[in-house]
C-alpha positions as CSV (number, residue, x, y, z in Angstrom):
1,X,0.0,0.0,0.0
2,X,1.2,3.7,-0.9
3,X,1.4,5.4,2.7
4,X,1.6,8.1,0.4
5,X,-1.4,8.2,-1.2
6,X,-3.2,7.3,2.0
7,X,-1.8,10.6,3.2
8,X,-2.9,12.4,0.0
9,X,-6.9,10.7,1.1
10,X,-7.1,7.5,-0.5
11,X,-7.1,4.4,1.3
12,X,-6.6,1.2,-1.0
13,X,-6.7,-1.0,1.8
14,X,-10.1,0.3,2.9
15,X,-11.5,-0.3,-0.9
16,X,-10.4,-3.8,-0.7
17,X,-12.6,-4.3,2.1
18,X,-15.2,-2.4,0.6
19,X,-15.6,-4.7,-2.2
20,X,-15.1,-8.2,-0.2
21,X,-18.3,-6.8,1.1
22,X,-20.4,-6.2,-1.7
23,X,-19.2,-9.5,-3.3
24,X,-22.1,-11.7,-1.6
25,X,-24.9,-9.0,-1.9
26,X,-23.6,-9.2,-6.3
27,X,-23.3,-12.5,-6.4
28,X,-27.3,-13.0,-5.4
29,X,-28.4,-10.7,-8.6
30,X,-26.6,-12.9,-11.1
31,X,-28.1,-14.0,-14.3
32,X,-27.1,-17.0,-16.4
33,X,-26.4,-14.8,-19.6
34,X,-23.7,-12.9,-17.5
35,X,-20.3,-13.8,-18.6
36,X,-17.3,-13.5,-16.2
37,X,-19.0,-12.7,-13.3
38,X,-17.8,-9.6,-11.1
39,X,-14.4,-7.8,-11.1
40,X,-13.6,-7.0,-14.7
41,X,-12.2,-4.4,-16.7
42,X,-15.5,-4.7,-18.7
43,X,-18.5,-6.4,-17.7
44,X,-20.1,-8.9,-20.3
45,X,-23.4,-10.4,-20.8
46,X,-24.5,-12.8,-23.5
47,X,-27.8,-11.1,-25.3
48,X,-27.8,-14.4,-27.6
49,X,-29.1,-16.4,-24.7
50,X,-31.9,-14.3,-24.5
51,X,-33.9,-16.3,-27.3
52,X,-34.7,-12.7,-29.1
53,X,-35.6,-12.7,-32.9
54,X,-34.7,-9.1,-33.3
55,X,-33.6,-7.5,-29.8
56,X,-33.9,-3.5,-28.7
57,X,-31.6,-2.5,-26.2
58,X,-33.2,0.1,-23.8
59,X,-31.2,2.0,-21.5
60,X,-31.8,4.6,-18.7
61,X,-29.5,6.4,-16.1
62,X,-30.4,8.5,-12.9
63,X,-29.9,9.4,-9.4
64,X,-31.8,10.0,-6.2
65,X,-31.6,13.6,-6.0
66,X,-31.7,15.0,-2.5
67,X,-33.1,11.8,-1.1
68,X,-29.8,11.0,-0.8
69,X,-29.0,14.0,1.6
70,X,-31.5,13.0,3.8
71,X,-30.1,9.4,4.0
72,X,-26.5,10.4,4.9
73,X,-27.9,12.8,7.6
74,X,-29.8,10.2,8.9
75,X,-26.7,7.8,9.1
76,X,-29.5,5.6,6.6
77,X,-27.2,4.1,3.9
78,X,-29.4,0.1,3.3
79,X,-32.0,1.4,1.4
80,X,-31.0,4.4,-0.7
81,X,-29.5,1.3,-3.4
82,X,-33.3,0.6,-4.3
83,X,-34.2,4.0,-5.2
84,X,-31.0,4.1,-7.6
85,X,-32.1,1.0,-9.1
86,X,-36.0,1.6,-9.3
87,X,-35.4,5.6,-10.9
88,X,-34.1,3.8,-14.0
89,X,-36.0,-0.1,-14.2
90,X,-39.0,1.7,-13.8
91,X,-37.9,3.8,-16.7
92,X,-36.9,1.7,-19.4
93,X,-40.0,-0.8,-18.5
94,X,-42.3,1.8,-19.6
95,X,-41.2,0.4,-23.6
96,X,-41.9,-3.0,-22.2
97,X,-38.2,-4.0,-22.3
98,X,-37.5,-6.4,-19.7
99,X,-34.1,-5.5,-17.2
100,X,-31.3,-7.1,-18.0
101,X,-28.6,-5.8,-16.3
102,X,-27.5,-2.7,-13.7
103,X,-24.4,-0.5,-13.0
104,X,-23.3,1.8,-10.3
105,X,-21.1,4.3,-9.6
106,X,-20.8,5.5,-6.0
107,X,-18.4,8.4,-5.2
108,X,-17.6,9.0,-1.9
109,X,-15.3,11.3,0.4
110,X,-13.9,8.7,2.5
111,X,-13.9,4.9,1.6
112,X,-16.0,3.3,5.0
113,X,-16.6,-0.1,3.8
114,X,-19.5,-0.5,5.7
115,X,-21.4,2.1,4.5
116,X,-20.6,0.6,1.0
117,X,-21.5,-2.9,1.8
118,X,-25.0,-1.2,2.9
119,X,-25.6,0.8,0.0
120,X,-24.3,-2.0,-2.5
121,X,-27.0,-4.3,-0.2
122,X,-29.7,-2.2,-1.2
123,X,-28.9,-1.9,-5.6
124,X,-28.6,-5.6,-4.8
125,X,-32.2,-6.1,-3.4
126,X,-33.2,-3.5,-5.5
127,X,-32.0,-5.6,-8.8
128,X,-33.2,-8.7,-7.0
129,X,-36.9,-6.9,-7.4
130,X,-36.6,-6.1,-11.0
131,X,-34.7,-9.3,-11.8
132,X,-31.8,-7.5,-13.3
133,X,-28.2,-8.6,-12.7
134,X,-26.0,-6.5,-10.9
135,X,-23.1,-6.7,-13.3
136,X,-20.7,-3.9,-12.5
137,X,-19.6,-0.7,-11.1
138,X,-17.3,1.5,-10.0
139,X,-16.3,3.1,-6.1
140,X,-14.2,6.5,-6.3
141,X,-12.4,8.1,-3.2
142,X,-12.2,11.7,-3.7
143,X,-11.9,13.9,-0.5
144,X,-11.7,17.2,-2.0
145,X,-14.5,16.5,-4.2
146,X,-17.3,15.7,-1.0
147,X,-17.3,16.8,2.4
148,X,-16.9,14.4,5.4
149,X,-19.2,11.3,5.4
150,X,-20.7,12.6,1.7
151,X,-20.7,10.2,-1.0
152,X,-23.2,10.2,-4.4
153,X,-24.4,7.6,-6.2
154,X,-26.0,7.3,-9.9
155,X,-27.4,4.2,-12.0
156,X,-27.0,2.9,-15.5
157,X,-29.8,0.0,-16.4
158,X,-30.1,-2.2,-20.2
159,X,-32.9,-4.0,-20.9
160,X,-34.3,-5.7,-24.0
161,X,-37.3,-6.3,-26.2
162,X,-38.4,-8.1,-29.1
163,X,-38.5,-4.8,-31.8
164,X,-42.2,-5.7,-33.0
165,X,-43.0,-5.7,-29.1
166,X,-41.5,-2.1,-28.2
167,X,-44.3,-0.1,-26.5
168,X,-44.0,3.8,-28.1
169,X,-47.7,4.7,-27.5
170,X,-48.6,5.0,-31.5
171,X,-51.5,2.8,-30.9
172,X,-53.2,4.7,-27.8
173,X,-56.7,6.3,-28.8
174,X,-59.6,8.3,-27.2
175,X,-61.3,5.8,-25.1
176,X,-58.7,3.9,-23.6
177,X,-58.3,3.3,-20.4
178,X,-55.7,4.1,-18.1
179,X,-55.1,2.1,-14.6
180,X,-53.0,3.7,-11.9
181,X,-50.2,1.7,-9.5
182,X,-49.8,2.8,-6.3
183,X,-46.4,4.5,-4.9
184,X,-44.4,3.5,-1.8
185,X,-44.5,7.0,-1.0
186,X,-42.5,10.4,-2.1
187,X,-40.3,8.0,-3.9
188,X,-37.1,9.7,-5.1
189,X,-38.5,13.0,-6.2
190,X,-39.1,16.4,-4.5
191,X,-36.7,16.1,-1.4
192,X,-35.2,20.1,-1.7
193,X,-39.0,20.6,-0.5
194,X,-38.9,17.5,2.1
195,X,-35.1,19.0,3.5
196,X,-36.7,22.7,4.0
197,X,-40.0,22.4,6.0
198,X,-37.6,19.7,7.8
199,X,-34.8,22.5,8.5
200,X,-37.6,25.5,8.5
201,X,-39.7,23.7,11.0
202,X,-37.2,22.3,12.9
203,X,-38.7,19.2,12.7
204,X,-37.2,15.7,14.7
205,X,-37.3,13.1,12.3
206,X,-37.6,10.7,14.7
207,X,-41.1,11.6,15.4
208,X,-44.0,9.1,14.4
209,X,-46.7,9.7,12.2
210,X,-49.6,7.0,13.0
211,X,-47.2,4.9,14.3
212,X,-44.1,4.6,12.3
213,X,-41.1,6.8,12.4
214,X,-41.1,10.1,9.9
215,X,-38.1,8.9,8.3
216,X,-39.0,5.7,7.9
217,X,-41.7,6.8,5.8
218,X,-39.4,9.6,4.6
219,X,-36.8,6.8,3.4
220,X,-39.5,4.6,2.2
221,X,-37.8,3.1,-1.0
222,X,-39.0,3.8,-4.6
223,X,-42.0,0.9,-5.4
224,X,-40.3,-1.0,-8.9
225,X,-42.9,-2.0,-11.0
226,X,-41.4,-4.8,-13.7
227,X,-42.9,-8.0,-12.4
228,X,-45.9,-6.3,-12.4
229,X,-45.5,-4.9,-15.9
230,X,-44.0,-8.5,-17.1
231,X,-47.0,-10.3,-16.0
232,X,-49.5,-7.9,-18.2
233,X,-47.4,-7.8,-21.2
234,X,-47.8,-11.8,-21.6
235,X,-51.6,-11.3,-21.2
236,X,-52.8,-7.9,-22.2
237,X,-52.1,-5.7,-25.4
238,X,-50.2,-2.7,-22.9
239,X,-50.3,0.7,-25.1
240,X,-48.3,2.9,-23.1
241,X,-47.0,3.3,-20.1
242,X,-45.6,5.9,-17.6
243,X,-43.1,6.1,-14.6
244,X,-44.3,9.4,-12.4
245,X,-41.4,10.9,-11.3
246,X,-40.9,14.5,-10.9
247,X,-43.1,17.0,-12.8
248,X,-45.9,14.9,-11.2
249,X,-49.1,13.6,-13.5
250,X,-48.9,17.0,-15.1
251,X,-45.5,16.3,-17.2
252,X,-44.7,12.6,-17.1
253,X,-48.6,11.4,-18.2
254,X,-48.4,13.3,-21.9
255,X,-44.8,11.6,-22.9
256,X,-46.7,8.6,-22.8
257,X,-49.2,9.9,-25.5
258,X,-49.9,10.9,-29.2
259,X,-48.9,14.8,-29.5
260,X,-52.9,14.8,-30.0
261,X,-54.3,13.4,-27.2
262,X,-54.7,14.1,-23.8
263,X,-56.3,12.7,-20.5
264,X,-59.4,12.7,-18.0
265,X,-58.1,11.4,-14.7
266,X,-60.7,11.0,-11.5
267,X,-58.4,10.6,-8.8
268,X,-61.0,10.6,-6.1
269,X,-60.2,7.2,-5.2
270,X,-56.8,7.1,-5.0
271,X,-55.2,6.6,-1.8
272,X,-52.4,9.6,-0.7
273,X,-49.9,7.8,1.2
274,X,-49.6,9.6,4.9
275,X,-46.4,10.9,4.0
276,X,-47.3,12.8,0.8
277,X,-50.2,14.1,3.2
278,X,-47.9,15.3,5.5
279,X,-45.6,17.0,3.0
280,X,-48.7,18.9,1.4
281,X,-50.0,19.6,4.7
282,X,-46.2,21.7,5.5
283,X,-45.5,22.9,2.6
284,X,-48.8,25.3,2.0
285,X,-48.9,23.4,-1.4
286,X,-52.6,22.9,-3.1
287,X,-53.1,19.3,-4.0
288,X,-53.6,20.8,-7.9
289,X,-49.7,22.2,-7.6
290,X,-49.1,18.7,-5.9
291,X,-49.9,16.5,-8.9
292,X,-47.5,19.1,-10.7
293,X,-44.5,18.0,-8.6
294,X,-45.6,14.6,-6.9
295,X,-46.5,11.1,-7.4
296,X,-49.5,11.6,-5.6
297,X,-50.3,7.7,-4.6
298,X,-49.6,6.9,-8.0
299,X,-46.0,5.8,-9.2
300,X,-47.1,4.2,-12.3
301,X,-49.5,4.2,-15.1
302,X,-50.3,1.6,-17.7
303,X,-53.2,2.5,-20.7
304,X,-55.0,-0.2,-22.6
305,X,-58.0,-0.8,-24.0
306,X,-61.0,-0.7,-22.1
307,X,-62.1,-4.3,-22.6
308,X,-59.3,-5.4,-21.3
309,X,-59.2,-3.4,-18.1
310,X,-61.2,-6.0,-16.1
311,X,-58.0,-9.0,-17.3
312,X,-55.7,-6.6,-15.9
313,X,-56.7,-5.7,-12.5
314,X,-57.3,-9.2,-11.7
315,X,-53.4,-10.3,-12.8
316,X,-52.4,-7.1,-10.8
317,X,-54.4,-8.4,-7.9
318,X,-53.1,-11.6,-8.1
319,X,-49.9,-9.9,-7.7
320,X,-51.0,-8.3,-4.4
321,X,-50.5,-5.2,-6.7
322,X,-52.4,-2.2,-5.3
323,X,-54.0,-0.8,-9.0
324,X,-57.4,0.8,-10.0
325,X,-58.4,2.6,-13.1
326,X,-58.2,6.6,-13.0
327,X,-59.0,7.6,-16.1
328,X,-59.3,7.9,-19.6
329,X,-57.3,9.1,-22.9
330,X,-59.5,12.1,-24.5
331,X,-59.6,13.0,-27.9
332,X,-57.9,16.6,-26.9
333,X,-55.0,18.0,-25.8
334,X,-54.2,18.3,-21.8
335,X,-54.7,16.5,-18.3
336,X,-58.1,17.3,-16.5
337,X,-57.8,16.0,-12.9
338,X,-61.1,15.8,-10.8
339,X,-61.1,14.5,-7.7
């Protein structure tokens, strides 16, 4: 070991550690089309095992935003891996690509293997949910880049489909129906809000709301929706979907559509998880600005036709998958929201 590049803040030593403790929480992600296995210049997997006529690679990349502040405050490090991995599965699902495999990069101030081992625990549990492999990625040490006990860490996802399968919401039309999955919570967007009325209100974390710790529900990771979304594709004709992230219904529903077409939603229904409750409650923020910014209860939306809404609730509810209809695709531009 260099003693002198410990001195100028890099511990090798303490990134050896680091990944002899991510190596059990990889191994339990691994697919059978990944070649070589974990420590590699290059990780490798084997699209030809796949059984694909004509595959389509789909890929997506993100963060956690500000979530991730919150964490390291909070000394919370286990489950801020499955927001990493859910902000981009949850994204490339929406063509109906099926994960195939996930990168990370962590950067951190200080190497603490621990904390890595936790993080690297929850990308594993997190790929373990969208049955993706964890294939690769990369741990920096760079002191003068984060303060003390500040790290960041961002996701790369590939998935696959069969090109005449790939879901680009050509066939959606006025009529269609469009069902709603349920979030986990605030899931991984709006925490420069969630950090201020927390700082403004001096507000002790620790506190319960009916019952559970605030940052429990505050941590709560991102719901991933693909074995829901595999199950439908093998019995429904899926249109288009959407992954509601930030910009709320208001931005996230129209990508989705035809540049010509817009939607009725009746929200009424819809269950508001406590925590989005208590954030709107805080904040001074309308539930119409909410649905501009938040999830709102709903993390996901799938649109089909209407006769076959009743086949896909029942193979959601089999699936113990919270889901209902909300609305409809209109035959004009923009998002009405009653409710």
């Amino acid at each position: 070991m260099s003693e002198q590049y410990k001195q100028a803040g890099v511990d090798i030593n303490a990134g050896y550690e680091a990944v002899e403790q991510m190596k059990d929480h990889v191994k339990r992600t691994m697919r059978p089309e990944v070649i070589g296995g974990l420590g590699g210049f290059g990780a490798a997997f084997d699209l030809s095992q796949l059984n694909m006529k004509a595959p389509v690679l789909v890929s997506g990349t993100d963060g956690v935003g500000t979530k991730l502040k919150l964490a390291i405050d909070n000394n919370r490090h286990d489950t801020i891996g499955v927001d990493a991995v859910a902000m981009c599965v949850n994204d490339i699902i929406t063509t109906g690509a099926e994960p195939l495999y996930f990168l990370d990069y962590i950067a951190v101030n200080k190497v603490v293997p621990e904390h890595i081992g936790e993080i690297v625990k929850g990308i594993a549990e997190g790929c373990s949910q969208s049955e993706c492999a964890l294939i690769g990625g990369e741990t920096a040490e760079m002191g003068e880049m984060y303060g003390s006990g500040e790290y960041d860490i961002a996701g790369f996802a590939v998935g696959a489909v069969e090109k005449n399968e790939y879901i680009d919401g050509s066939t959606v039309q006025a009529g269609d129906k469009i069902i709603g999955l349920s979030s986990s919570g605030i899931h991984s967007n709006g925490y420069s809000l969630v950090r201020k009325i927390i700082k403004d209100e001096n507000i002790d974390v620790s506190t319960k709301l009916n019952g559970k710790p605030l940052i429990d529900l505050l941590l709560e990771p991102t719901q991933i929706y693909v074995k829901d979304v595999k199950a439908l594709k093998d019995k429904v004709n899926i249109k288009a979907m959407s992954h509601i992230t930030g910009g709320g219904f208001i931005e996230n529903i129209p990508r989705a559509l035809p540049e010509n077409l817009g939607v009725s939603l009746d929200v009424s229904n819809v269950k508001v998880p406590e925590i989005l409750s208590w954030l709107l409650e805080h904040s001074g923020m309308t539930k119409k600005e909410a649905y501009n910014v938040f999830n709102m209860g709903i993390g996901f939306i799938i649109v089909i036709a209407e006769n076959e809404t009743e086949s896909a609730l029942n193979i959601l509810k089999n699936l113990n998958t919270d889901a209902q209809i909300i609305g409809e695709v209109t035959a004009h531009q923009g998002i009405e929201i009653n409710g």
